[in-house]
Structures are given as structure tokens and as C-alpha cells.
C-alpha positions in Angstrom: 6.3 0.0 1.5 8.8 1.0 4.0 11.9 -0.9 5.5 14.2 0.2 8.2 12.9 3.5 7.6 13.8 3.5 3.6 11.1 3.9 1.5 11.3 1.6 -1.4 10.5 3.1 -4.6 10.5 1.5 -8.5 11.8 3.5 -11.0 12.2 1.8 -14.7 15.2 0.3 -15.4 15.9 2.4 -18.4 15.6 5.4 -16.3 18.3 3.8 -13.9 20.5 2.8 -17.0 20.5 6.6 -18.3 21.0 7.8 -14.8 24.1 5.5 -14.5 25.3 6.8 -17.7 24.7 10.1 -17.2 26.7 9.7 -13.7 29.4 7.7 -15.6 29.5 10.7 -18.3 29.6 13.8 -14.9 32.0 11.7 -13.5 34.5 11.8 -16.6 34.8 7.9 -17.7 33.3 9.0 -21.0 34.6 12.3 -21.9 32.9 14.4 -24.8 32.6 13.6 -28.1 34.2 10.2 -26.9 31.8 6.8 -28.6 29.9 5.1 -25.7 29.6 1.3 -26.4 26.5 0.3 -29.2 23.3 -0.9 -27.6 23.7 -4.8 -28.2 27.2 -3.7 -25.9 25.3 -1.9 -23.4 22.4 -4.1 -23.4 24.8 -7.1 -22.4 26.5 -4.7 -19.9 23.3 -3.9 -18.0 21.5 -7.7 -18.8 18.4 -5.7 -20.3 16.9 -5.5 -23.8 18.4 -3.6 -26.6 14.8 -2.2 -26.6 15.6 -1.2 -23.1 18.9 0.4 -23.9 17.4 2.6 -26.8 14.8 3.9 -24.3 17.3 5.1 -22.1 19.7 6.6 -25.0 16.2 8.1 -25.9 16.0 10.0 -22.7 20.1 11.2 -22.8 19.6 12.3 -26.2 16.5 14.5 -25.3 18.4 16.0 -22.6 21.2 16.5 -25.1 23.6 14.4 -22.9 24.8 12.0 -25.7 24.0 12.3 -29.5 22.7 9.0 -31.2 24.2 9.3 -34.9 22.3 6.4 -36.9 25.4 3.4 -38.3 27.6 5.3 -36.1 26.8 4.8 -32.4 26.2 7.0 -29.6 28.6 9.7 -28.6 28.6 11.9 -25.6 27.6 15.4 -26.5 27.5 17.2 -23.6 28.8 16.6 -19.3 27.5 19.8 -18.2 23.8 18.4 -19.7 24.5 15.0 -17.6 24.7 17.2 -14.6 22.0 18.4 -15.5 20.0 15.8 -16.3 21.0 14.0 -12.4 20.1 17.2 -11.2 16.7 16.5 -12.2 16.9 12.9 -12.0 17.6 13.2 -7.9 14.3 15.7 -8.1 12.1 12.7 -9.8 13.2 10.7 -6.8 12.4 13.0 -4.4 9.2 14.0 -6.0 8.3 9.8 -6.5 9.4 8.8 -2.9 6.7 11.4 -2.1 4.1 10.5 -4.0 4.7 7.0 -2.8 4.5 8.1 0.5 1.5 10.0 0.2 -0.1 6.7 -1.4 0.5 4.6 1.7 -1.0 7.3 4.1 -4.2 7.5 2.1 -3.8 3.9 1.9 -3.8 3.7 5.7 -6.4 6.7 6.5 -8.7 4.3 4.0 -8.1 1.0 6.3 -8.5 3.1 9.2 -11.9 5.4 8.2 -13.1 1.6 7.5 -12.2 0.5 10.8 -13.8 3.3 12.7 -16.9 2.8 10.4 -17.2 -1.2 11.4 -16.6 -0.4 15.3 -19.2 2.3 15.1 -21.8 0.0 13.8 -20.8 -2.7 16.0 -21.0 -0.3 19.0 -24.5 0.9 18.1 -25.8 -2.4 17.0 -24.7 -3.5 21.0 -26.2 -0.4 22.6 -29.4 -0.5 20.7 -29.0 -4.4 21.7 -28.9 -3.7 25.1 -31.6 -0.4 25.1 -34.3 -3.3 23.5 -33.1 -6.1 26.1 -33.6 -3.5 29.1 -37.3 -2.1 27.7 -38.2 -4.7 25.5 -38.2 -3.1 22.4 
């Protein structure tokens, strides 16, 4: 799970897409109350599913970062909430590389508690091996 000492974590890809946007919307490209792109737009921008879009337009407006007006389009509500909102985004990563972590050490203790079990059996099936050979058991 881990390469040149990276962990490698999966997060959606609608998660990433809001991230970006909320990044896009801290960093001042879309300024508020400005119209971000429609979802067919966005979908082509990022190569996903509209479906895929919505999801993450779902997520900004929960955290009140855009507002999704029905036949109008989305329109950026709020930069101080897109802080916000990678604030807690960077904590989700923090918190999943964890977890992931945490996974592959358990994963490992497993392999190796299993390991330790198979040599123990081995070594007492050899010494009880030898203990009947030696007094004819």
C-alpha cells in the first residue's frame, strides 16, 4: 500500500472534483455569486459522469460553498465556506491515510500471528518427533 514512503490512498472522484473546486473557488478563479460552468460543462472538463458532477455539487452545496439554483446553474455562494470545506477535506485525508495505515499493520500482525502459529506447530511436531525416535514412543 505504500510506495517510496507515500501511502496511497482512494478517495472518490467526486470528492476530488469538489475539492478542486472548492480550491479553484479559495483561490479566487470563481469569485462569489459568479456562475460556475453547468454539469454536462463540468462533466466534460473533469471526463466523469454528470451523475458524478452532481455528487460533488451535492457536497459544495451542503457545505454552502456554491448554491445549485434548478434551470439556472450553480453559483458560488460562499469562499470563506470553501476554506472551510478544504479545511476539513485535508482532515478526511489525514484521518483516511490513517485508517489505511492502520489496515495494513493489522493486515501484517495477521500474516505474521499466522506465521508464528505454523513455525510453532512445525517446531513441536519436530521435537515431539525426535522425543518418540529417541524413547520409542
Amino acid at each position: 500500500m505504500e510506495s517510496n514512503g507515500h501511502s496511497s490512498i482512494h478517495i472518490a472522484r467526486y470528492i476530488t472534483i469538489a475539492m478542486d473546486l472548492a480550491e479553484r473557488i479559495a483561490q479566487g478563479e470563481y469569485k462569489e455569486g459568479q456562475k460556475i460552468s453547468g454539469r454536462s460543462t463540468l462533466a466534460g472538463l473533469y471526463n466523469v459522469s454528470p451523475e458524478t458532477i452532481r455528487r460533488a455539487l451535492s457536497l459544495l452545496q451542503e457545505a454552502e460553498v456554491v448554491k445549485v439554483v434548478p434551470g439556472a446553474g450553480v453559483f458560488v455562494n460562499s469562499v470563506a465556506a470553501a476554506r472551510d470545506y478544504l479545511a476539513e477535506s485535508s482532515q478526511y485525508k489525514v484521518i483516511k491515510e490513517m485508517q489505511e495505515r492502520l489496515n495494513q499493520l493489522i493486515s501484517e500482525r495477521n500474516r505474521l500471528n499466522s506465521d508464528i502459529e505454523h513455525l510453532t506447530a512445525e517446531l513441536l511436531e519436530y521435537v515431539l518427533s525426535l522425543i518418540s525416535t529417541k524413547h520409542k514412543i
